[in-house]
N, C-alpha and C positions, 0 to 999 in steps of 0.2 A: 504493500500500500504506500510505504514510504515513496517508491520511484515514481508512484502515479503524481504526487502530491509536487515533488518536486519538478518531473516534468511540468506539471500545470504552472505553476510559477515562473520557470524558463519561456514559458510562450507568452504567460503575459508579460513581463518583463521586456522580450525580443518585440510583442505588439506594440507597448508604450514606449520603446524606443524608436520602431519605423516612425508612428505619429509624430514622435517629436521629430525626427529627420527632415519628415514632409513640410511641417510646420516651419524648421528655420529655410526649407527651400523657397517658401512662398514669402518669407518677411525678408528674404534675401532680395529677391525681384519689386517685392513692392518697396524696398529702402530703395532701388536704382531708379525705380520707377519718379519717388517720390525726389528723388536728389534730383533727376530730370529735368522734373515740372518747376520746382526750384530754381533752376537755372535760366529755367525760360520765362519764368515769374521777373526774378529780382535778381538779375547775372551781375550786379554791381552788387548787388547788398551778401549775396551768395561766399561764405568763406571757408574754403575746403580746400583740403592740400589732395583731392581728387582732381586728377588732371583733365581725365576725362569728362569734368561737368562743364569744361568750359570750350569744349572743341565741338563749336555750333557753327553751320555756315549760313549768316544772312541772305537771303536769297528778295531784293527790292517789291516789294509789291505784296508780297507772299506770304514772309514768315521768315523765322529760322529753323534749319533743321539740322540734328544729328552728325556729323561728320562720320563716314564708319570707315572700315577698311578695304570696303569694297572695290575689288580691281574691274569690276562691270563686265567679269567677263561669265557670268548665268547668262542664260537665252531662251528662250519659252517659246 
């Protein structure tokens, strides 16, 4: 009975750790998400030693957007 008792506790354990996994994956993307919009808020008032919140390109008429690494070379 002892292995069953401790099996069960190994699975919940291994399940409360996937969750939290998933958890800091999703506060991962919404902190970039949210440093983003930040930058595109208030890129003067914005103060982060993140380089990449300040690598925006103006684009006249439009907006700014994103600068990425994209060599443009996908084609659909």
């Amino acid at each position: 009975m002892e292995n069953t008792h401790e099996f069960s506790e190994i699975n919940q354990i291994r399940t409360r750790c996937t969750i939290l996994e998933s958890q800091i994956e999703v506060l991962q993307k919404q902190n970039a998400e949210l440093k983003a919009t930040l930058t595109i808020l208030h890129p003067d008032k914005t103060s982060s030693k993140d380089e990449n919140m300040r690598k925006w390109k103006d684009v006249k008429n439009v907006g700014k957007f994103p600068l990425s690494e994209d060599d443009g070379s996908f084609q659909v």
